[in-house]
Structure formats: C-alpha cells, structure tokens
N, C-alpha and C positions, 0 to 999 in steps of 0.2 A: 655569855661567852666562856669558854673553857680556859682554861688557867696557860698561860703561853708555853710553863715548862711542861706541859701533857704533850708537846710537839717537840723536842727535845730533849736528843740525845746526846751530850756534849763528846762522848767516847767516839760515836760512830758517825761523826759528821764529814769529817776529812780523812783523807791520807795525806800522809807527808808529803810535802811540795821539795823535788832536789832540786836545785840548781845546777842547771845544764850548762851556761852561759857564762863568757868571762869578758871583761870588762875588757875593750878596747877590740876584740874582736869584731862587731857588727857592721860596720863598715867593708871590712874585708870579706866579710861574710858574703853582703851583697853584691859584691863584684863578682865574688865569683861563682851566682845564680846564673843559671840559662835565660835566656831571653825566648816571652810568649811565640809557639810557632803557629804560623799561619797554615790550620789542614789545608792537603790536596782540595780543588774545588768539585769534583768529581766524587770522590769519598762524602766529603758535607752533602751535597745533592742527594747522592745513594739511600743516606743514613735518614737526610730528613723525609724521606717518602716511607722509609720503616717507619721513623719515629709518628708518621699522620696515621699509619692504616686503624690503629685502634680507637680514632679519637674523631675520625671524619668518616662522610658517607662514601659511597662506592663511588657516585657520581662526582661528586668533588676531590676525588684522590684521581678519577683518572682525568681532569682536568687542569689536575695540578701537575700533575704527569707529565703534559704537554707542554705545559710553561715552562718544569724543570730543565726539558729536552733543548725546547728553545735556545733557554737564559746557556745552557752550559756549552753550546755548539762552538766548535772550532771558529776563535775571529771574532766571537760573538761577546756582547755585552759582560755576560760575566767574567769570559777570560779577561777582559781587558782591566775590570772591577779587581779581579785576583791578581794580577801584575801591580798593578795600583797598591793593594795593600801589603803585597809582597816587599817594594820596597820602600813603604811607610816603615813593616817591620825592621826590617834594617838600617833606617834611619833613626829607629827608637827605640828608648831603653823597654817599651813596652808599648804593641800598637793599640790594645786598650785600652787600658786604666784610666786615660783621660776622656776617653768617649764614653767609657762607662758611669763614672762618677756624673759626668753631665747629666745624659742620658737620663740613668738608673736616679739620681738623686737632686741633682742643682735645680733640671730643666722641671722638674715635679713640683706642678703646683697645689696640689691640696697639702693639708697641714700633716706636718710629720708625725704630730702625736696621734694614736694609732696607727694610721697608714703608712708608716714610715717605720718610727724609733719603736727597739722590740724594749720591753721590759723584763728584768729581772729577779725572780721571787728567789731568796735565801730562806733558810729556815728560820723559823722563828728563835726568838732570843729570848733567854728565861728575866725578862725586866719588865715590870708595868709601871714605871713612874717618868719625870724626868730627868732624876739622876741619872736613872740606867739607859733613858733615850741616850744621853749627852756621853756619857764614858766608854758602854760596850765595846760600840762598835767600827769604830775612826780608823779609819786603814790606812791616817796621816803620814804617821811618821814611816811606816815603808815607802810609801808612797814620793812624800816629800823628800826624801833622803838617800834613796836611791836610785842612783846613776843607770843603771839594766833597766828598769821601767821605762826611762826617757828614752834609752835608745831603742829598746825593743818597739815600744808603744807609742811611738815619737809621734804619732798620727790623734792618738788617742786624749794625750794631756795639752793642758793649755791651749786648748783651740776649741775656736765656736765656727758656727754655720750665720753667716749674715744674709737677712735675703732681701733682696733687689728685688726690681722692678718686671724684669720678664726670667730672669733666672738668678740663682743665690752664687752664692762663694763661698768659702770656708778660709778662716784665717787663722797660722797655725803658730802660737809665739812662742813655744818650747823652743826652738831653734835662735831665738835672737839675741841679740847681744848683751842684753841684760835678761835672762829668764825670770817669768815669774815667781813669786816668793809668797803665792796666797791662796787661798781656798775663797769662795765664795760660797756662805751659808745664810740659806733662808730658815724664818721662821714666822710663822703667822704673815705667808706675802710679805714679808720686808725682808730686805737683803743686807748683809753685811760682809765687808771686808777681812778677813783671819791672817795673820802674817802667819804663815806656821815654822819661822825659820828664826831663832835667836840671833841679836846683833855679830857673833862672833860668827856666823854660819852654820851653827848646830841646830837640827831641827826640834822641835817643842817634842816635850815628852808627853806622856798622858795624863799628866798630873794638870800641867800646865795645859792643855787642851783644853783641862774639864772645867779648870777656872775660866779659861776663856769664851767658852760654851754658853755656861751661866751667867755670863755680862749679857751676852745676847742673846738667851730669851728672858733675862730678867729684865732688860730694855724693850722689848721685843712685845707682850704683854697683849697689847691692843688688837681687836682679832676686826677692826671696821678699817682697814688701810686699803687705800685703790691696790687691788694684787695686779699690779705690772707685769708682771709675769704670764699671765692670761695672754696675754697678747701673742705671745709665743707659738697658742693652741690655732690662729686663723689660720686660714688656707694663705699660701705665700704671695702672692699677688696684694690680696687687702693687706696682710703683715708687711708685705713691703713698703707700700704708702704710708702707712701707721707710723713705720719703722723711720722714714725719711721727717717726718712730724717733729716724731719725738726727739730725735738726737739735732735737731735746729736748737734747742733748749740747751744752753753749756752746761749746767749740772745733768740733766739728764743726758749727756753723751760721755761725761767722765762717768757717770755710773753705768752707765751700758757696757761703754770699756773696761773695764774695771772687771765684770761679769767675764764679759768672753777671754782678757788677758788673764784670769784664773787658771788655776792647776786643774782643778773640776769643782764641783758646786757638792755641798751635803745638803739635803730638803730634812728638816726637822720637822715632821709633821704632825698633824693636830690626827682626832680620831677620828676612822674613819666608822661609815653606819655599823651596828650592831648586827650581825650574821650569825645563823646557827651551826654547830660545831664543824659541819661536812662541808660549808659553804670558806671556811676560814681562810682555803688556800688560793680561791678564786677569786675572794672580798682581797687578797693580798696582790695579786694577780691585777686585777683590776687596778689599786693601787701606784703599783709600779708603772702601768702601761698609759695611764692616763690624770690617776688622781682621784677619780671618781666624781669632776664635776664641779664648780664654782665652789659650792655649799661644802665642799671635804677641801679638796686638797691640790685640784688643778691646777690652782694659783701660785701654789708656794711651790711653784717650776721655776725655771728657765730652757725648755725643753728644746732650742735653739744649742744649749750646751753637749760638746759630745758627751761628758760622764757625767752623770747625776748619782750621786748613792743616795740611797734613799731611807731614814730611817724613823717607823711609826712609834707612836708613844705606850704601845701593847705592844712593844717584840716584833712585828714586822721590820723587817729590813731586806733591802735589795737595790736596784739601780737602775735606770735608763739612762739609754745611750742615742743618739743623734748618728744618723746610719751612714753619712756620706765618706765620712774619715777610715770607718772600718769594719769589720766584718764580727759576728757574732762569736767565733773561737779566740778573736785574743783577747776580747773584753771577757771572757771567760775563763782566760787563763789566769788574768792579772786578776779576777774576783776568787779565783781559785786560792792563788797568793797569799791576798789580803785577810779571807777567813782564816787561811793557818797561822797567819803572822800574828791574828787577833783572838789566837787560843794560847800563843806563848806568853807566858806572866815576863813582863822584864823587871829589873829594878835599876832605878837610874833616881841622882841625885838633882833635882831641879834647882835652874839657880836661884837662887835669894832676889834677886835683881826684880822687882815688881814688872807685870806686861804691859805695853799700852792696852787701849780700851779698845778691841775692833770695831775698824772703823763704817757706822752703818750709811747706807747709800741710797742718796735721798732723788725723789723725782718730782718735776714739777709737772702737776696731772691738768691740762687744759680742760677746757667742758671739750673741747675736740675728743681728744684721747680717750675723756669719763667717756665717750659717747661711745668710742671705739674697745673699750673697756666692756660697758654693760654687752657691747652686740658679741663679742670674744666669749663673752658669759655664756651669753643664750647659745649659741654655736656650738661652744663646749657639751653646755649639758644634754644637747640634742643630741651630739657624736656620744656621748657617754651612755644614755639612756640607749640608743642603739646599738653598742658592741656586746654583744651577746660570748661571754667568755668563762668557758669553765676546766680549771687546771683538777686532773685525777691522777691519782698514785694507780698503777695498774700493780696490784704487788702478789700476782699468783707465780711469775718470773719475770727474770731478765735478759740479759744477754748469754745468761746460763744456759737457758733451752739452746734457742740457737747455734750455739756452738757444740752442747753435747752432739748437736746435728750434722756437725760439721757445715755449720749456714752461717754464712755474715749476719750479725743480729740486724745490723742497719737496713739490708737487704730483706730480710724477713718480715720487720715490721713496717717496712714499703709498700709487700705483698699483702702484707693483713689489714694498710688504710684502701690500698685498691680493692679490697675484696667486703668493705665493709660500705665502702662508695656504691659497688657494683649490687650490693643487698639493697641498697638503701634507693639507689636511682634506676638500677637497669641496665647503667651502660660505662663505659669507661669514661676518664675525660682528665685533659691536657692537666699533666700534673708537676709544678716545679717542685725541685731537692737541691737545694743548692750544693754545688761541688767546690774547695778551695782549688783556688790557683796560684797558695803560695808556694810553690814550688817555683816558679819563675818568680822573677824580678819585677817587683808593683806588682803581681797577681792579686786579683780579687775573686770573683766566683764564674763561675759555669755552672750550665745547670743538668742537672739528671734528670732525666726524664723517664720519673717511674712508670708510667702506663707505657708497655709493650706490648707487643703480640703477642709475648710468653704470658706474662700478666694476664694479657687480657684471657686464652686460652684457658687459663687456670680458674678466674673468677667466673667463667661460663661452666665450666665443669662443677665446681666445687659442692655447688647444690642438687644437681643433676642422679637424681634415682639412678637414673639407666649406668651410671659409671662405676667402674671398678675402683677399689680405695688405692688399688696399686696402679692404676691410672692417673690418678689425682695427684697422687705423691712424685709420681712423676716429672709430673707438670709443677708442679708447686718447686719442685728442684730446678727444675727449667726456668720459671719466670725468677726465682729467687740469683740463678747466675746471670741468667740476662742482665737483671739488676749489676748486679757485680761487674760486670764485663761493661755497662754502660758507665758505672762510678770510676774506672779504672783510666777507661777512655777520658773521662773530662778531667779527671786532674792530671792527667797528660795532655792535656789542652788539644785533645781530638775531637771534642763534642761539637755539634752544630749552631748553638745558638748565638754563641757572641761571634762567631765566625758570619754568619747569617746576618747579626745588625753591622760587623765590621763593613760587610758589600755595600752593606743599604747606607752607613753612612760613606761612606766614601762614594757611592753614586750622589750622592746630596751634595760633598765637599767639590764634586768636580759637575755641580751642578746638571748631572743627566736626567731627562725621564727616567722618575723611579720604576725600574725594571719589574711586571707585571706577576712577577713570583711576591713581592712584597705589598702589594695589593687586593692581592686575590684571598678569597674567606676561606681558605686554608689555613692560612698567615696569622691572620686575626684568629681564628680556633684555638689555631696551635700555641697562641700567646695569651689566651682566656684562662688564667689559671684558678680554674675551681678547686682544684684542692694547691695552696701554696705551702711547704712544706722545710722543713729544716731539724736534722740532726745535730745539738748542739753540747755534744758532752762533758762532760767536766768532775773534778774527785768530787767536788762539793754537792751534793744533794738536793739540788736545785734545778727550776727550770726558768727556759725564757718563753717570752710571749710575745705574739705580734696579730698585728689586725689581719682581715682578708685583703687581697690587692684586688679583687672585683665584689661588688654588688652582692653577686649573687653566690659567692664561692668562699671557702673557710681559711684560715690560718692553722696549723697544727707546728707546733715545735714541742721536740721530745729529746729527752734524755734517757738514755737506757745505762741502769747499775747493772749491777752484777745481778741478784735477787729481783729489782722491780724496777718498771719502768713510770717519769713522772712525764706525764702528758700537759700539755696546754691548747684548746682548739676556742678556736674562735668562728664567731661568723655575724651577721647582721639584720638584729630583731626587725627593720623594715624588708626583709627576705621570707617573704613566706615558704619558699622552698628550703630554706637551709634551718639547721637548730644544734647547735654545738653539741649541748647534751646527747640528741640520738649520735652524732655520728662520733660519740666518745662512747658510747655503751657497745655500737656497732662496732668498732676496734677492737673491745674487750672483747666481746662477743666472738671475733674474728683468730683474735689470737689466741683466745683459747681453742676453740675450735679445729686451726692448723695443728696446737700441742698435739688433740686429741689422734688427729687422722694421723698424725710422725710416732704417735705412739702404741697406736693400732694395726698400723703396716709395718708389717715387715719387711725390709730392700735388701733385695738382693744384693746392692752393692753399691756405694755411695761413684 
C-alpha cells in the first residue's frame, strides 16, 4: 500500500469556513421561512407527460395520456385530491416532511446500510499507527462545544433511528431537558461511553481526548467479542424483532440507550483488506458505506446512528450517516467545519483534575441473539460482496470548463451521465438528482429529473455521422438549460414528484380507490431509477457514497472542485447488466468528449 501522506496535501484540502450564523438567530429564522406550496394541479399533469416522453413507449404515454385527462377533469377525483392537499398545506408548517420522512425512510424495510445511509470518504490523513488514529482527527471539541451546530443541525446530533415492528421512529434528544454530554466510541465491536464535557461544563480538550481514547482501546484489545452492532446491518423488520429481544435484557437496554442518547458515535477501526494503490479510494469508499463485511469492520457500527465518523488505522477517515433525520448538504457542511477546525493547532491548558475511566457498555448475548448475530453476519457479507463500488478523481476539469461555457457545471455533468447511459444502453431512462427544499420550512428534497427531451435529443445526435457539430452544440446547450430550468423549478417547489405522491397519499389518507394515474406502468417507470443520482458539494475534497435504489440500476454521487471532479458509482455485482467501472469510464469518456465538441465549435452566440 502506498504511504497515506502520498494522498495528502495539507495546504490544499480546504478553504476557510466563515461563519455566517449568529447565535440566537435560528429560530427566528425559521419563522420567517415560506411555507412548501402546493403546484397548480394542471401544471404537475402538463409537466409529468414531458417528464415520461423520453423514458416510456409511445403506447404507454398515450395511455397515460388518457388517464392524466381523466384524473384532472373538472369535479373529478384529482381536483378534489388538490383541495384536500390544499388545505392540508395551510393547516401545516409543511405538507410534506412528515409523509416524506415516513414514506422515503421509516416505512423502508431493507437495511439502511447501503440502501439507505450514504458514506463519506475524507482525504486521507498523513497517520499509520494508533496514536495518530486516536489524536488527528476528533471534531469533539467543536462539536461538543458549540451551541450553531445544535441549532443548525438540531436533527443531526444526539438522535438515533429505532426500528419497530412494521415501521421505525427516530428519537431526537438534543432538545431535552437535560442534553447529552457523550460520544459513543466503538473499537474492536465493543462500545464505550466518552463524557466529552468537564465537571465545570468545559468541553475536553485534545489533550485530554487522547488520554481518554487510549483507556479504550487499551481495554478494548480483544478482537473475538459478539459485535452487536451487526445487528444494525438486518433489513428492519428481522432488526426489529431482534431489536424487541434485546433490550427485554436491563443492561442491554441501558446500553442501547446510552448509544442512541449520544452526541454521535466515533468507529475506531481495525484494517481494512490490503488494495493496490488506484483501488485506495474505493477500499475507503467501501469502508465508509458499509465496513466491508463481518471480517473488517461492519461490526464496529451502530449504523442505526444518525452520525458515525469514521476513523481507519492507515489514514482513512470519513463518516456515515442514517438518512431519515437529514439530507446530504448539511452533514457536509458541518464535515466541512470540522476538517477546518481540525487543521487549526489550539493551545489550551488541561486540568490537572484526573478523568474518570469511559464507561464501556456491556451486553448480555443470548444463544437467541448469537443466532441473530451469526445470520446479521452472513447477510452483511452477502450485501457486501455484492455492492460493486468505485470512487474516481475525474481531474482533466472541473466546474472550470463548464463555466468558461457559460454552463451550470451541475447541469453539464447531468448531460454527460445521460449521454454515457445512452452509449452504454441505447436508450434513456428515469433518472433521480435530488433538489433541496430548504428553502421552505422542514423542506427536504424534490427531485430533478435529468432525462428530458432536450437530453434525450442531444444523446441521439451526439454520435450520429450525419450531424453537424454546430448542431450538436446546439442541443447540448438546450438539454444543458432544460436541465437548469427544471433544477430551478424544484427548488421552488414546482416539481412533480412529491406533489404526485402528496395526491396519492392523501387518496390513501381519505381512503379512495387509488386513482389509476398511480397504478398504471407509467408510474412505476417513471419511479425505477436506473440511474439515482446526487450533487453533493462541499470546500473539502471529498465524496459521498450511496448504494443503488433498484436491482438493476447504479448510484453515482459527485462533487465537482474547481480543477476536477471526485465521482463515486455504484451498482450491484448480482446485476449482470450494470458494472460501475464501465459507466465511470463512460462519464469520463463523455465529458471529455462534450469538452472536445464546445471546443471545436465555434457559437455564434451563447
């Protein structure tokens, strides 16, 4: 393996993080956010028959056609579904959020690790021992110490995901009346308690961290302990019966508690397999997203936790996150944070005052549980061995091209996975970009919906002999604003899709035949996302990572710098049709390609 500081450049990892924020503001803040609006129902209709034409057959769009006409007639079932929701919105601070969260994350029963929680690769860290695991990297004492974090991220800290029986919960204890005052840090599967808060209410400094650190993996040692934490990886139905088992046990329900009332959890991790030097970021990658499997490091989770940082005994470091509480930009803001915090040297006087021992947290392992333990194992390493995942630095540009183009870079490298999809398969297909909707009050996402007509126009020309290059360029302009014009739409909360499951639940909530627009294999098409997608920016040099949401279809999350862009795709080694590796060469492929034809053509006029 190549030496960690050959990946690091401490000069050029961040830019300075300002602080925008002032203390006492964030409340008032949220007041005076707009409230989610409910689109025309007419307009949604209009837009979702654009958004099928490039994704469905001729026969099935004008069938769907028919249904639209139906569902939207004067008097008719959807007008009365759009009054309904109308003045749902008015009655609430937000008419989604809570159907969403359900929906999108409570009511989901396979296991969050891949399917769910995306992972976090940071650059590597110039440390190979476990001094330097334990010291580097602890983004404690911001963390712990500052009051902006709790309010901004108040969704993020101190709250776990509990999951039940036919659907979970999320329990959030940052807000209550006594807040917690602890971390929760694994090492070799066993867990321990961290105060990170001195008796006067000063939080620990690094000093004092790094003694505390060393109590627990000097205790910590034994690598043959039931990892309880596995259990986390089942799909949430079997976790929930597990779940219901286990905490019958009084120690093991103060130690489960104990976990989720945590600030977040640090995973101190053992080594992971040995990778050749161009594999490093993907072996990291891997890591973050899942662990890599009983035998590495799947165990020494709690991946029911919203934040896990995550930090390897080679210099990896990074974090997973538990998806229901929040979205991918603020756990990226607050990691943005914590790297700059954790390049500034402080000096601080620690007290004299000796620490207690953290306290580790003990479980009583039934042969029930062991049993539910080893099958958590096998499960794992089956999901593991099948996530086919490989993060690439694309670094010929970045958002540099794009804009000397006067082009959204987001919008461009939209265009260049449709156009690498379209090499690769033939034909376009339903592609989610998720859009924020914090601009309103509780806003979560909406989704963009990069395959268009312009899209698609452009990926049927771009190989095509018979075309002119000032044709192409054309259209490539065209699909690139479509783009634009549809990202603009949803985070203005004009987009079709949560407006779309808004009707469908509220036909549910007032108990009607589900109206035949949500039925019909249009529907289901247009919700099959073969390519699931996400722009997740951030100063720090990093990407995130997440599994595919179907079968047969990939995950791609990208960060675009300035200079070069770091990919992450995913997809699912039992998919003989899909393979990460092509459809990340195919991107490269792609985007350079567009470079070539924007630099070849000359326009008349942007």
């Amino acid at each position: 393996m190549a030496k960690p500081c050959a990946l690091l450049k401490p000069c050029h990892l961040v830019k300075p993080v300002s602080a925008t924020r002032v203390p006492g503001r964030y409340l008032t803040h949220q007041k005076g956010l707009p409230t989610l609006p409910v689109p025309p129902l007419h307009q949604t209709c209009e837009r979702y028959l654009t958004a099928l034409e490039p994704i469905v057959e001729v026969d099935e769009l004008k069938h769907t056609t028919e249904l639209i006409e139906e569902f939207q007639k004067p008097g008719g079932v959807g007008e009365r579904l759009q009054k309904s929701l109308e003045r749902r919105a008015h009655n609430t601070d937000n008419w989604l959020s809570e159907w969403w969260v359900q929906v999108a994350y409570l009511d989901y029963r396979l296991p969050v690790v891949v399917h769910s929680s995306p992972g976090l690769v940071l650059p590597r860290v110039n440390f190979n021992d476990k001094q330097g695991q334990i010291s580097e990297t602890l983004p404690v004492e911001y963390l712990g110490g500052n009051p902006l974090c709790m309010n901004q991220y108040y969704q993020v800290l101190s709250s776990c995901r509990i999951p039940g029986l036919k659907r979970d919960s999320v329990v959030n204890h940052a807000k209550s009346s006594i807040p917690p005052k602890h971390i929760t840090v694994v090492h070799n599967s066993q867990f321990f308690v961290l105060d990170v808060y001195n008796s006067d209410g000063s939080p620990l400094d690094t000093d004092q961290l790094c003694v505390q650190l060393e109590k627990i993996c000097s205790s910590s040692k034994q690598t043959n302990m039931d990892p309880v934490g596995i259990l986390t990886t089942l799909d949430r139905d079997s976790w929930g019966k597990t779940y219901n088992s286990l905490i019958k046990d009084k120690t093991n329900k103060e130690s489960v508690s104990a976990i989720q009332r945590s600030i977040f959890t640090v995973c101190l991790d053992g080594q992971m397999p040995p990778v050749s030097d161009d594999m490093l970021r993907s072996c990291a990658a891997v890591q973050m997203l899942h662990g890599g499997g009983s035998q590495w490091n799947s165990g020494n989770r709690w991946f029911d936790k919203t934040l896990q940082f995550i930090i390897g005994e080679d210099g990896t470091c990074g974090a997973n996150y538990e998806h229901a509480p929040a979205e991918g930009p603020p756990i990226v803001a607050l990691i943005d944070h914590v790297v700059e915090y954790t390049k500034k040297s402080k000096i601080t006087e620690s007290p004299v005052k000796p620490l207690p021992m953290p306290q580790k947290l003990h479980f009583n392992v039934t042969p029930d549980i062991k049993k539910d333990i080893e099958e958590a194992k096998q499960k794992m390493n089956t999901l593991a061995q099948d996530v086919d995942l490989k993060v690439v630095v694309f670094d010929h540009f970045g958002k540099n091209v794009p804009k000397t183009h006067k082009m959204s870079p987001d919008a461009f490298i939209q265009v260049a996975l449709q156009l690498a999809y379209y090499r690769m398969y033939g034909q376009s297909c339903a592609t989610y970009e998720s859009a924020s909707l914090r601009m309103f009050r509780l806003g979560r996402t909406d989704t963009i919906r990069s395959a268009s007509t312009a899209s698609a126009s452009f990926v049927k020309a771009f190989d095509d002999p018979t075309k002119q290059n000032t044709e192409k360029v054309d259209l490539l302009d065209k699909a690139v604003k479509a783009h634009r014009w549809y990202t603009n739409m949803a985070i203005s909360g004009q987009a079709i899709d949560r407006h779309l499951l808004g009707l469908k639940m509220q036909a549910m909530e007032e108990k009607l035949t589900m109206p035949k627009v949500f039925t019909d294999n249009s529907y289901s098409k247009a919700l099959h996302y073969l390519l699931s997608t996400s722009q997740v920016p951030s100063k720090t040099d990093c990407v995130m990572c997440f599994g595919p949401v179907v079968p047969n279809g990939y995950g791609v999350c990208y960060n675009p710098m300035e200079s070069h862009i770091n990919f992450a795709v995913s997809s699912f080694n039992t998919c003989n049709e899909t393979n990460a590796a092509h459809l990340a060469q195919a991107v490269k492929d792609a985007l350079l390609d567009m470079r070539t034809l924007l630099e070849q053509t000359p326009r008349a006029k942007l």
